[in-house]
N, C-alpha and C positions, 0 to 999 in steps of 0.2 A: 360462514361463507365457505363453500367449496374449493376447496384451495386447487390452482392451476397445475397441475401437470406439466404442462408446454413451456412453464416458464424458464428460462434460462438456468442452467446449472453453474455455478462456480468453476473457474476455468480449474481450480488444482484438484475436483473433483468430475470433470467431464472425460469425456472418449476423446477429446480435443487434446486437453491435456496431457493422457496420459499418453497418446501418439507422440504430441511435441515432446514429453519427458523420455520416451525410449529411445526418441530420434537422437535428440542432443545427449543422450548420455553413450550411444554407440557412437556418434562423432564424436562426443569428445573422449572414449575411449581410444579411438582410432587415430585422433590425431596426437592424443599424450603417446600411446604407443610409437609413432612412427616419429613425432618429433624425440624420444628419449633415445631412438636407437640410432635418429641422427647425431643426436647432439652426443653421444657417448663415440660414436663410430669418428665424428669430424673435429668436436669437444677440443681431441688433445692437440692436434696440428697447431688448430685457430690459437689455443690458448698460451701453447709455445710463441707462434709467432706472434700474439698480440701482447702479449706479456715481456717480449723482447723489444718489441717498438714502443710500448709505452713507457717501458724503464728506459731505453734508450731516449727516447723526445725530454721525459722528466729530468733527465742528464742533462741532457742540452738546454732546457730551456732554465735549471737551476743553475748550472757554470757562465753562461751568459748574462742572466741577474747578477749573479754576483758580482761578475766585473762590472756590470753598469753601478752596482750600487757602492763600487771601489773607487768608481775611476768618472770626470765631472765628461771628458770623451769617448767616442769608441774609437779613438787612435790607437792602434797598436791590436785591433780585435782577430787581425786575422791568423795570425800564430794560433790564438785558440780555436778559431771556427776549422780552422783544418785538421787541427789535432783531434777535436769533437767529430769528424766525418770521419776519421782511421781509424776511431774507438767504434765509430755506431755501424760504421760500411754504410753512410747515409749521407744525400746530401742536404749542407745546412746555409742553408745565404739568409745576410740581414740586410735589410734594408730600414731606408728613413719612412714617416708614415706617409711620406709623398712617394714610396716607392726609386727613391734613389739609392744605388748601390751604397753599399757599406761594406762587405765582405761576401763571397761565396765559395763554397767549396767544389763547385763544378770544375772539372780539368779540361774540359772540352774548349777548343778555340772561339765557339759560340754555345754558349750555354743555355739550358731547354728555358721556355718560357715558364716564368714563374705563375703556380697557381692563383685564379682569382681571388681566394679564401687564402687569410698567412694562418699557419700555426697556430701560433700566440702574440702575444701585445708583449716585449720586455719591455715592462715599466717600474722600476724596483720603488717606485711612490704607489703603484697600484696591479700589487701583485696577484695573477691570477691563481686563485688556492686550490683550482683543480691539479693543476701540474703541478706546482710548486708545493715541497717538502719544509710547512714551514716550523718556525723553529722561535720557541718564548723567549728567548736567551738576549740579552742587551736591554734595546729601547724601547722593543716590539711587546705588542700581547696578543692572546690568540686569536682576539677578532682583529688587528691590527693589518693591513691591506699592507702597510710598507715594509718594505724589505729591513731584515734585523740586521742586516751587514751594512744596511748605508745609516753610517752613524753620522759621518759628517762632523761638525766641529764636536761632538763629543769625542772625536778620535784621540786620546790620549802621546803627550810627548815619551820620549822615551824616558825622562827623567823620572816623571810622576810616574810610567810603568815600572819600572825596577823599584820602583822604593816601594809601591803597592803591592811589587813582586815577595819582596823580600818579608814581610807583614803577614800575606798570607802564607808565604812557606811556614814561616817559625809558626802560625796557629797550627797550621796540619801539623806540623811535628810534634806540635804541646796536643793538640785532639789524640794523635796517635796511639803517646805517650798513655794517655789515662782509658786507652780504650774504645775508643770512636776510635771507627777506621774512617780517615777524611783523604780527600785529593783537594789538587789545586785547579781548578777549570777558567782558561782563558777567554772572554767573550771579545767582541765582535771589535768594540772601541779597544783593545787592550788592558779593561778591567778584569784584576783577578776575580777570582769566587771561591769559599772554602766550598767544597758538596761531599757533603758527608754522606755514609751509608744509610742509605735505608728514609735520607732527606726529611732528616727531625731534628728540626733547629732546638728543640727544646732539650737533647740532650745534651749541650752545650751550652744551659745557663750557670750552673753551678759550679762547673770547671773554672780557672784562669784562663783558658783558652777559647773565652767569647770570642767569635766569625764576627759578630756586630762592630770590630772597630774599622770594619773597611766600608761598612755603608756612610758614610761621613764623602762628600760631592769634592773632586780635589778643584786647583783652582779654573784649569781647562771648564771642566765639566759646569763647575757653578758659572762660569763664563756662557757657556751654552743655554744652559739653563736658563741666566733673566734672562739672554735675547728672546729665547723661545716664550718666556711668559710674557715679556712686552709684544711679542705677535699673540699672544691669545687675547692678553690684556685688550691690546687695539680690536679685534675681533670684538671681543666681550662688549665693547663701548661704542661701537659700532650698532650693536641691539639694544642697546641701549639698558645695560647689566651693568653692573660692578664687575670689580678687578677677583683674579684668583689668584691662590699661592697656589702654583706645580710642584710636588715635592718629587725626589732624584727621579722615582718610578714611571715619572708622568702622572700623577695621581693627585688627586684634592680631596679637601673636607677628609672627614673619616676619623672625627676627633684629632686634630693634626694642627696647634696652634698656630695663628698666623701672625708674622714678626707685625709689630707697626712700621710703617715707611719709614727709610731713614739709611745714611748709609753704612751698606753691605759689604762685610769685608769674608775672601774666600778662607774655607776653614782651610790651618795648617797641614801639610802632609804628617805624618807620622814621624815623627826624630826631627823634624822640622826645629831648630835653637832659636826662633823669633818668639816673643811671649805671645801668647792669646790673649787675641781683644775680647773686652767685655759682651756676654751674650747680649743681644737685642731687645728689647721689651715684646712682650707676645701680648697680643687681645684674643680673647677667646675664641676659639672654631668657629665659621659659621655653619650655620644648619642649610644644606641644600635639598630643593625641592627635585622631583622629576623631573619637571620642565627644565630647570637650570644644569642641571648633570646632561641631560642631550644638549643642550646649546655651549656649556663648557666642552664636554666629547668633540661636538663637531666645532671651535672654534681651535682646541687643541692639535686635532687633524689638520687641519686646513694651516695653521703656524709650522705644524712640522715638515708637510710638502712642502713652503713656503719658504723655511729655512736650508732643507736639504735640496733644494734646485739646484742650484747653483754647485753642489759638492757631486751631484751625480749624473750619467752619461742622460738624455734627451732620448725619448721614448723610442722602440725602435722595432718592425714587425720581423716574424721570424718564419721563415718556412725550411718546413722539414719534408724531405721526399726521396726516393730511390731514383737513381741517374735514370733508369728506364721507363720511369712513370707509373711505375705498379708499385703497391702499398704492401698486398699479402701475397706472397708465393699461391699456385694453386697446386693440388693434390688429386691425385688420383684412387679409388676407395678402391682396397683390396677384396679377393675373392670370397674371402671370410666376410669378411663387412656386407659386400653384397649380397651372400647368402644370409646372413643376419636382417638384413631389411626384407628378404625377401618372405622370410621364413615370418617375420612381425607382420608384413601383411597378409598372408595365407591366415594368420591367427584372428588378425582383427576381422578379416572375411567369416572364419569360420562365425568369431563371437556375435557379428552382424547377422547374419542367418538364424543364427540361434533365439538370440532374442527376438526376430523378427519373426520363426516359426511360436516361441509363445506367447509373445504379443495376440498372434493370430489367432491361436489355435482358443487363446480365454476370450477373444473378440469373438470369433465363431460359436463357441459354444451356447451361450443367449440367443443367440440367433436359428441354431438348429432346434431349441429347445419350444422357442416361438413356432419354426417352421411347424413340428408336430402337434404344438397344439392348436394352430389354425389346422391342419387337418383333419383330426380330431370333431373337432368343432363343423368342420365339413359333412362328416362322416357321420354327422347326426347324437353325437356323445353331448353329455348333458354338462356345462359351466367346464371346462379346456380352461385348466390353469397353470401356469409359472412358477416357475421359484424368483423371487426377487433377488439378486443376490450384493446390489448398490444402490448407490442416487447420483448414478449419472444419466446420460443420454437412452441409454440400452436399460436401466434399472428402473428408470420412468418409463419406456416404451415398454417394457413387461407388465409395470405395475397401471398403466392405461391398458393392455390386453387387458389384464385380469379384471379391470375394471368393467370392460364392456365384456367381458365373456359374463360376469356376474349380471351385468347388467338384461342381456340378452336373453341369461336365464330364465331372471327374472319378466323380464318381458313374455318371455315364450309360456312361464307358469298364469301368468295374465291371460293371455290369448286364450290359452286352454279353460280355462276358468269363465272366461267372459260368453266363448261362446257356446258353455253348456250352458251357462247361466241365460243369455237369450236366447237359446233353445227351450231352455225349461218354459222362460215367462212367456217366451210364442206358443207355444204347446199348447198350455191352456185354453187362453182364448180362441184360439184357430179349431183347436177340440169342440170347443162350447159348439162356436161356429157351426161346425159341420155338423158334429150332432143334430142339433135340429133343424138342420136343411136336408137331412137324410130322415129324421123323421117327418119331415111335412111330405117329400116325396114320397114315404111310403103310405100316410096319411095317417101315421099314428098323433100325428101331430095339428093344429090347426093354424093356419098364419089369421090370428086374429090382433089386436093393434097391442095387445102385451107380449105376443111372440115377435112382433116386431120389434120391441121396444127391449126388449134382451137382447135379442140381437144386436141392435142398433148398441146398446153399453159393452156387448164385447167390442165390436168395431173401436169402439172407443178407445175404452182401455187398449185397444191394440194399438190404437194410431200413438197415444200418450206414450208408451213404451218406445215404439219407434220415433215419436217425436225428441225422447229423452237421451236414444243413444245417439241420435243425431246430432245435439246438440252436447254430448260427450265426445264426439267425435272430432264436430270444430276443435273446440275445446282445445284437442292433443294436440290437432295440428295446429294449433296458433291464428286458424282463421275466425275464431268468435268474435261476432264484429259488432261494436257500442255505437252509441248514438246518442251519447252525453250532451246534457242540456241539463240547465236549473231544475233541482225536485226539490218541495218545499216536503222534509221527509217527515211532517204531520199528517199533511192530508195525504201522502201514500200509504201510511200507516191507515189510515181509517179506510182506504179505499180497499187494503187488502180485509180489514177486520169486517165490511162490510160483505162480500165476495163468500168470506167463508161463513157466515153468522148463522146461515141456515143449516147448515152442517152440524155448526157446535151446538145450536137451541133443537138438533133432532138426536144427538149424544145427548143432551142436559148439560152440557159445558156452556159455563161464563166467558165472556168475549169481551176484553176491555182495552184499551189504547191508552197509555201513558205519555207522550210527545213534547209537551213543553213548549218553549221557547227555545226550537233550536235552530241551525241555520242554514240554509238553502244548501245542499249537496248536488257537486254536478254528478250526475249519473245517466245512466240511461234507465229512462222509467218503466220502460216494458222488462227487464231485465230483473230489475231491482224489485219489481212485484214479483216476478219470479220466485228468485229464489227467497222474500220472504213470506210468498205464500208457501211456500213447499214446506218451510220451518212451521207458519202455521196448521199446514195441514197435520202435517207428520204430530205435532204438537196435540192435536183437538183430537187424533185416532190413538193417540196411548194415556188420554185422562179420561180417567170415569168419569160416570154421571155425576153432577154435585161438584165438578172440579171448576178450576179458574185456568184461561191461558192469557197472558197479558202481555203486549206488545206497548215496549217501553224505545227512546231515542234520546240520547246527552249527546252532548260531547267527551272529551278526554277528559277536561275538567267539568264539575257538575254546572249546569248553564248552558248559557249560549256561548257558542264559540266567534273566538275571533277572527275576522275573515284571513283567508287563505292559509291556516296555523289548525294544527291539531289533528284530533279525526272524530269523525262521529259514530258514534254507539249503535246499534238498533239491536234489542235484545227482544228473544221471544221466551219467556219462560212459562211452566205448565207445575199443577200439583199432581202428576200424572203418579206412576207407576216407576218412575224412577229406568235408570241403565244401571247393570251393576258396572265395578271398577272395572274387573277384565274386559268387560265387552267395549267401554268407551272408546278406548282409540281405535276400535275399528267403524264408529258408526259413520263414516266417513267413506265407507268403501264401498264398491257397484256391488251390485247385489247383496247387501249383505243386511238380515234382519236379526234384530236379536232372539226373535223365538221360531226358529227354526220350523216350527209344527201349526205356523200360522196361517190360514192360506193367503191367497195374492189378494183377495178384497180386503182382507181386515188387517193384512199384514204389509201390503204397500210390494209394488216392486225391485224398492232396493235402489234406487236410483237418485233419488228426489235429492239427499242429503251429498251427493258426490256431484251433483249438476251443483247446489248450494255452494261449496268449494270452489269449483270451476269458475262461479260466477265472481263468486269475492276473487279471487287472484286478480281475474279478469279486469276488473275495477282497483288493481291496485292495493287489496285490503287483505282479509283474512276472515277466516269464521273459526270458533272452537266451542266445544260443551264444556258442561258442567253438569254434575248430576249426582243426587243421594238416590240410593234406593230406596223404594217406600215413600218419598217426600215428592219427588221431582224431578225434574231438570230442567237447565237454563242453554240455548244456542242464542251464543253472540256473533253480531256480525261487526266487523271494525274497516270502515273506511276512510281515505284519506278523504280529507277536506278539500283538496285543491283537485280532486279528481282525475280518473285513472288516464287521462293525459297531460296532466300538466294543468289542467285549466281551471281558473279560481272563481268562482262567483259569490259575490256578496249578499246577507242577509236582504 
């Protein structure tokens, strides 16, 4: 099949494309250009003052948590909110989430109206981690939402701090002493921590000076501790879970034995003179699933907001703003700067034009290249061709010139061809013609009923010839018109073998019908004698005397066919004289005889076996030869079954 042309191109190889790719690559040339000379040119200001208000806000809204997560009010907040407003030159008021004052730092006798949108939420049980600097230190961990300063009853007495104080001094001194250089780090509840350099606990196993004797819970803390686990415990049984052990970290499971029930006594402080109770009985770790680690996490959670309510100030919103209602200073772009923008877009103008002149100028040239060979072609030049030089839009419209200027060619070598060739085969006859009407005029001649009767066979053969380019001619233009009806293609077979029989028994050619049982072909019957008398003809005029021509008819398979399925055969085959190989595929062509030095009675006009073609298309079918030299040859004709419009008749 003749593959389309017209058919659509792939957009990242069309003239579509490649416009929308120059387009968007000069925009987005133009605007990376103009946006980098903004953003270098305005960049530093913004970034000054945005970087100063965001540290400043970060200030304020981390000193603000902290006192909430210090202190169970915000009594006494406004000392800080003011001091927070002479650090930042900003101003800061808090309110309740019903928007009831709390503090602000406005000095005005009526203060501006506060923005619709606050700042931020301080809620040191659900600390917002964009502002907020936070910090793993204490009870917190780094997905932990609650503030590490609101310890709440883990807040340690002063007693158990000095004596926890005193524990970890003498380790950093004994770390020191061996080499580890350690500090003493004070967290949030007032628990020490040894924090060694370089934070490798493991280079203090082997020392005397194990850090490990201060992870031991004093009694504050183990105090803390079951309450908080009898709030998960409840939680936990509430879902209907079992109970967990919380160890100091907040942490379960993890190979971590679990005491059996029973009571708890808090471990000694360090130098503590009371003897130690007997350790507790442990039963083995239990094994947690994923599903129980998220519902221990969130029932953990929800115990620890639960217990530090009460120790820390009630949620509180915060706005942050400049007394005059503007957020960023504005600025004004220097000479330079503006000549800097100016000078970037002269460039991107230039680089726009540029590409847009060779964009053009490769768009154009296809197109100039077309203009001259359609002139060319005007201009009487023989096939005006292209260079193809893609497979886009413009690469297809070249390669369709080229297609019809070949084509056109070719046509025009037709024309040329055709109408010497019916020139030649008019010639003759018209010559005959005249001939002897010029001889009877001068009376060389006699019109007795044989000179009529030559006469009367040139007429013939003339009419035959022009009957044949006629119906060539339909043909081209697609007006050849059928008249399809049932042909029982036996008895057409015998009607054409009878038509010609006197022909073949005045050569000495045998005339035989092979047909069968096959099955009713719609066709059109005048049509279809046609073109296979013309095979018989041509057939009976190239076998000697003593020869056979036999007109045979199957189907596709051997038999009768099954209605409206297949195609049916009609074969005319001869022991003639044979075509050689090179000449076969032309015997298909107007005018074209194999032996050139034949005349037009015993050599035919050339036409018979190209009307034979015209007719099978016509019908839907096909015809082709076969042929030995010396033996024979065979013309098949192959027609659908269902007939050349669609339409089916049954045996």
């Amino acid at each position: 099949m003749r593959r389309d042309r017209s058919s659509r191109v792939p957009l990242r190889r069309s003239l579509l494309g490649r416009l929308l790719g120059v387009s968007a690559l000069v925009a987005a040339c133009s605007v990376a250009a103009t946006a980098w000379l903004a953003v270098q040119t305005t960049s530093g200001a913004i970034r000054q003052e945005q970087g100063q208000n965001l540290a400043a806000d970060a200030r304020i809204y981390d000193t603000l948590l902290g006192y909430a997560a210090r202190h169970p009010t915000w009594d006494g907040v406004d000392a800080t909110v003011r001091e927070l407003a002479e650090q930042s030159g900003r101003r800061v008021a808090l309110t309740t989430q019903s928007r009831q004052p709390l503090a602000d730092s406005a000095t005005a006798a009526t203060p501006p109206a506060l923005p619709p949108e606050a700042s931020a939420v301080v809620d040191p049980l659900s600390v917002d981690t964009v502002l907020a600097a936070r910090s793993t230190e204490g009870q917190g961990t780094a997905a932990d939402r609650i503030d590490p300063r609101a310890v709440g009853p883990f807040l340690l007495p002063a007693a158990e701090r000095s004596a926890l104080r005193r524990t970890a001094d003498r380790q950093a001194v004994c770390l020191n002493r061996v080499g580890i250089a350690a500090d003493v780090v004070v967290g949030p509840s007032g628990r020490p921590r040894v924090q060694m350099v370089g934070n490798d606990p493991e280079r203090a196993a082997g020392t005397r000076c194990d850090p490990s004797d201060l992870d031991s819970p004093t009694r504050t803390e183990e105090k803390a501790l079951t309450a908080l686990n009898d709030l998960a415990d409840a939680c936990l049984k509430r879902q209907g879970r079992g109970e967990v052990r919380l160890n100091q970290d907040l942490s379960w499971g993890g190979g971590v034995a679990v005491p059996v029930p029973g009571p708890a006594r808090p471990t000694p402080l360090p130098g503590d003179a009371r003897e130690a109770a007997p350790a507790p009985a442990v039963e083995p770790p239990r094994e947690f699933t994923g599903e129980d680690d998220r519902a221990i996490a969130s029932c953990v959670g929800t115990a620890r907001s639960e217990q530090l309510s009460s120790y820390v100030a009630s949620p509180a919103l915060l706005f942050i703003g400049d007394e005059g209602g503007t957020t960023v200073p504005g600025f004004d772009l220097s000479p330079a700067n503006t000549a800097k923008i100016a000078g970037a877009a002269a460039l991107v103008l230039a680089l726009t034009v540029g590409a847009s002149v060779l964009a053009g100028a490769r768009l154009v040239r296809p197109l100039h290249a077309l203009t001259g060979a359609a002139q060319r072609m005007r201009d009487g030049q023989e096939h005006a061709s292209v260079p193809v030089s893609g497979d886009d839009e413009i690469g297809r419209l070249a390669a369709a010139f080229n297609d019809m200027s070949a084509h056109r060619a070719r046509l025009e070598e037709q024309r040329k061809a055709m109408v010497s060739d019916v020139a030649h085969e008019l010639r003759t006859p018209l010559s005959n013609i005249r001939g002897w009407l010029e001889a009877a005029q001068d009376g060389l001649a006699d019109p007795d009923p044989a000179f009529v009767s030559s006469l009367l066979e040139e007429a013939v053969q003339l009419q035959h010839i022009i009957d044949d380019l006629q119906d060539l001619a339909a043909a081209d233009a697609g007006v050849l018109r059928l008249h399809p009806e049932p042909v029982r293609v036996g008895e057409l077979l015998s009607q054409v073998a009878a038509a010609h029989q006197a022909r073949a028994e005045t050569a000495g050619v045998t005339l035989t019908v092979e047909a069968g049982a096959v099955a009713i072909l719609p066709a059109d019957p005048v049509r279809l004698r046609q073109a296979v008398g013309n095979l018989v003809s041509n057939a009976v005029r190239h076998t000697p005397a003593g020869g056979r021509v036999t007109l045979r008819a199957y189907g596709e398979e051997a038999g009768r066919l099954s209605e409206g399925a297949g195609e049916v055969v009609i074969e005319v085959a001869d022991t003639g004289t044979g075509i050689p190989a090179g000449d076969l595929r032309h015997v298909f062509d107007r005018f074209w005889r194999a032996e050139k030095s034949r005349s037009r009675r015993t050599g035919g006009s050339g036409l018979g076996l190209a009307i034979v073609r015209k007719l099978a298309e016509a019908h839907g079918g096909s015809v082709s030869a076969t042929s030995t030299e010396g033996e024979g040859s065979a013309f098949t004709l192959r027609l659908p079954a269902s007939g050349p419009d669609g339409m089916t008749t049954a045996s």
